[in-house]
C-alpha positions in Angstrom: 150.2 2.5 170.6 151.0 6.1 170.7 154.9 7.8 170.5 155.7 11.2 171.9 156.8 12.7 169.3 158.4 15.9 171.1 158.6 17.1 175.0 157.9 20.6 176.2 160.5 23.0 177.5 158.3 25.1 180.3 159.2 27.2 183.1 156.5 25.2 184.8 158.3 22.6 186.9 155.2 22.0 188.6 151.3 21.2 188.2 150.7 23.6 190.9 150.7 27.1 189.1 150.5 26.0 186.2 147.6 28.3 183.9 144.3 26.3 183.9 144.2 27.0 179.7 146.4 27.6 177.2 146.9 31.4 176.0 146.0 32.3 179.8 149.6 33.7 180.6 150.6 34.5 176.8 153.7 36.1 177.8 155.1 33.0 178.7 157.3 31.6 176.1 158.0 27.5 176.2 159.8 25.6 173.2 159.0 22.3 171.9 161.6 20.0 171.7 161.1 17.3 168.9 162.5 13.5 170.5 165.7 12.4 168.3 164.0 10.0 165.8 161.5 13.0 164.8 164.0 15.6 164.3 163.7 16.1 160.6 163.3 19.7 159.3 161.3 17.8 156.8 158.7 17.2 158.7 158.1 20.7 159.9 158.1 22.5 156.5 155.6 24.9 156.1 154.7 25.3 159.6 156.1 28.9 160.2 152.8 30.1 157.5 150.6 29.6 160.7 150.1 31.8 163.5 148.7 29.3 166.0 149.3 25.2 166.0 147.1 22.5 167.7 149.6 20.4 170.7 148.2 17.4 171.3 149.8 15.7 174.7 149.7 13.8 178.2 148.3 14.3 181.1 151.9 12.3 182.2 151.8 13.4 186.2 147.8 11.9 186.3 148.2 9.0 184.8 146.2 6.3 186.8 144.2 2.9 186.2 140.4 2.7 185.8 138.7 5.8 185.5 135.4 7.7 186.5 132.5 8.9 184.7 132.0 12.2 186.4 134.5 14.7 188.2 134.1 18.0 190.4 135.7 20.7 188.1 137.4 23.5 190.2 135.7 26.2 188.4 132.3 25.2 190.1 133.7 24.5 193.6 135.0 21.4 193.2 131.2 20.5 194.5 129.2 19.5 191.7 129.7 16.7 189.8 129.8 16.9 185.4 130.7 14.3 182.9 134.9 13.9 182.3 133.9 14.4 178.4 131.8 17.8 179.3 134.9 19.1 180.8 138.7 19.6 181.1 139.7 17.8 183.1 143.0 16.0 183.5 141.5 12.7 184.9 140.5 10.9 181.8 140.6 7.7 180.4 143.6 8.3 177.8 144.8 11.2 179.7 145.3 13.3 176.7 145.4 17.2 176.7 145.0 19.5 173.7 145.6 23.4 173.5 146.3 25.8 170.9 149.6 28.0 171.2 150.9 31.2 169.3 153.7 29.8 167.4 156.4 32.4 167.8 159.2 31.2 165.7 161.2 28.1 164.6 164.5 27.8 165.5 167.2 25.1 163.9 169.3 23.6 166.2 172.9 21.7 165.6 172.0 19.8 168.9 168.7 19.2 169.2 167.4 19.8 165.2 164.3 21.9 164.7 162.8 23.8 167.7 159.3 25.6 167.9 159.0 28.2 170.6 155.4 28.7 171.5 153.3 31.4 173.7 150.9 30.8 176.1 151.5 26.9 176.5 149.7 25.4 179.8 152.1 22.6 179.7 154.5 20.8 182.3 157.7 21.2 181.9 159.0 17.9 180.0 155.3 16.5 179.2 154.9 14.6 176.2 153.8 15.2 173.3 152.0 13.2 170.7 151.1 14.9 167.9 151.1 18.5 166.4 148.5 19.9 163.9 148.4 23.6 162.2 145.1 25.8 163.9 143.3 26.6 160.7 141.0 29.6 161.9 138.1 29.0 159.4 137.4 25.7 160.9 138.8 25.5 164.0 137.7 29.6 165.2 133.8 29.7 166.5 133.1 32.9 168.4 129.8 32.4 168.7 129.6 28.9 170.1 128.5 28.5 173.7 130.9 27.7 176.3 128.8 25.6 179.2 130.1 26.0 182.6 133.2 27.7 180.9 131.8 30.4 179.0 133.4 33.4 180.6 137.0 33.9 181.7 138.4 34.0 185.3 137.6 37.1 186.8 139.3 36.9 189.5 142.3 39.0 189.9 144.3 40.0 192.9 146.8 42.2 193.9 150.2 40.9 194.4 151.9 42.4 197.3 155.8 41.5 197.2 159.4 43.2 197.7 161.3 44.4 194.8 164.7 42.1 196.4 162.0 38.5 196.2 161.4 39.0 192.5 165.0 39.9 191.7 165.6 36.3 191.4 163.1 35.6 188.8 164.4 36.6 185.2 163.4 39.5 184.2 161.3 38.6 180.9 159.4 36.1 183.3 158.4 38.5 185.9 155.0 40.0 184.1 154.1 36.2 183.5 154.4 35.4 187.2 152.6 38.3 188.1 149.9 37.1 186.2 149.9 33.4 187.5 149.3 35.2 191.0 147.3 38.2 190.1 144.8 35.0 188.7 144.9 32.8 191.7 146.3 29.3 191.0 144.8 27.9 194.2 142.1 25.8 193.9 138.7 27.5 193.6 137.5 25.8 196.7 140.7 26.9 198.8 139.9 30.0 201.0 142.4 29.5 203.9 144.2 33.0 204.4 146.8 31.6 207.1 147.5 28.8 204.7 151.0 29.2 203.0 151.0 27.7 199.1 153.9 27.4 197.3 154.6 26.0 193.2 157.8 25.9 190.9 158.3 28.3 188.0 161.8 29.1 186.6 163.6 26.4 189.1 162.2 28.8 191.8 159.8 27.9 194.5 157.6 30.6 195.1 155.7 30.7 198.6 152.5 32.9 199.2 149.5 33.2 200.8 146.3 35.2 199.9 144.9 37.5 202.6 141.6 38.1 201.9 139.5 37.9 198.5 141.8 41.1 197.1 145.2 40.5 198.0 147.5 38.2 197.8 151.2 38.1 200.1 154.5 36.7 198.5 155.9 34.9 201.2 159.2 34.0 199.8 161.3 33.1 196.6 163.5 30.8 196.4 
């Protein structure tokens, strides 16, 4: 039986928005908070040599009985059918996610003992986490490998219309980051409605906003 070992602190409050890999949005900082019977500075020692470190976690808002041997990954359409274990996906039979994150510093709390704040986490805000491994780049780096399906990053990039008074309520070191998130498109890849308003969580906010055509996307609101 597995025992989160730690819980991420995220300004995503919500799947929807959330980057579709790690090291997507890198400017987005989130800190991983050790649970109270792991918080031994012990157990961390060393860690600040690496640059990157291996989070192993949950899929904790899909978790579900049975599962399926094939899924419909968004980056083809959500048409086509592949494997779960060729793909991503969050639908899996021990609904476990892995992604590597910068490691930006350790920090040692009186409160909450040792804290790692990470870049570029694609992680829910209070998902668990299992287990934590350093990401050793002679084994772990291979540039030329080929990447299936995947292979290429996300072209596609908008541009964010909005007014200056909207994103006044989003702290200002998590502006760029959100600019991203939009500039990328978090709607689903087979979502092409341009009257249909979409709104996701980030900061405690609730951002609303619609994309016009294939080039531009509207914020609607912030709230």
């Amino acid at each position: 039986m597995l025992t989160p070992i730690a819980h991420i602190r995220s300004p995503y409050s919500d799947k929807f928005g959330i980057p579709r890999q790690s090291n997507i949005i890198s400017d987005v900082v989130s800190t991983v908070v050790f649970e109270p019977e792991f918080r031994n500075v012990d157990a961390i020692r060393g860690i600040e040599d690496f640059d990157y470190i291996w989070l192993i976690w949950q899929f904790s808002e899909n978790l579900r009985d049975g599962w399926t041997p094939t899924v419909r990954p968004p980056r083809l359409g959500g048409n086509k059918r592949l494997g779960v274990f060729a793909t991503r996906s969050p639908f899996r039979p021990n609904a476990l996610g892995l992604s590597s994150v910068r490691l930006l510093g350790v920090e040692l709390s009186p409160v909450e003992g040792p804290l790692l704040h990470v870049g570029g986490a694609d992680l829910k805000d209070g998902t668990p986490i299992f287990d934590i491994k350093p990401y050793v780049p002679y084994a772990d780096s291979h540039p030329d490998a080929r990447g299936g399906f995947a292979s290429e990053a996300p072209e596609a990039r908008l541009e964010v219309c909005y007014d200056e008074s909207q994103i006044a309520v989003i702290p200002e070191p998590m502006r760029k980051p959100l600019m991203e998130i939009l500039s990328s498109d978090p709607r689903p890849s087979y979502h092409n409605d341009p009257n249909r308003v979409y709104g996701f969580f980030f900061c405690d906010h609730e951002v609303k906003f619609k994309v016009l055509d294939n080039n531009r996307l509207e914020v609607v609101n912030i709230f």
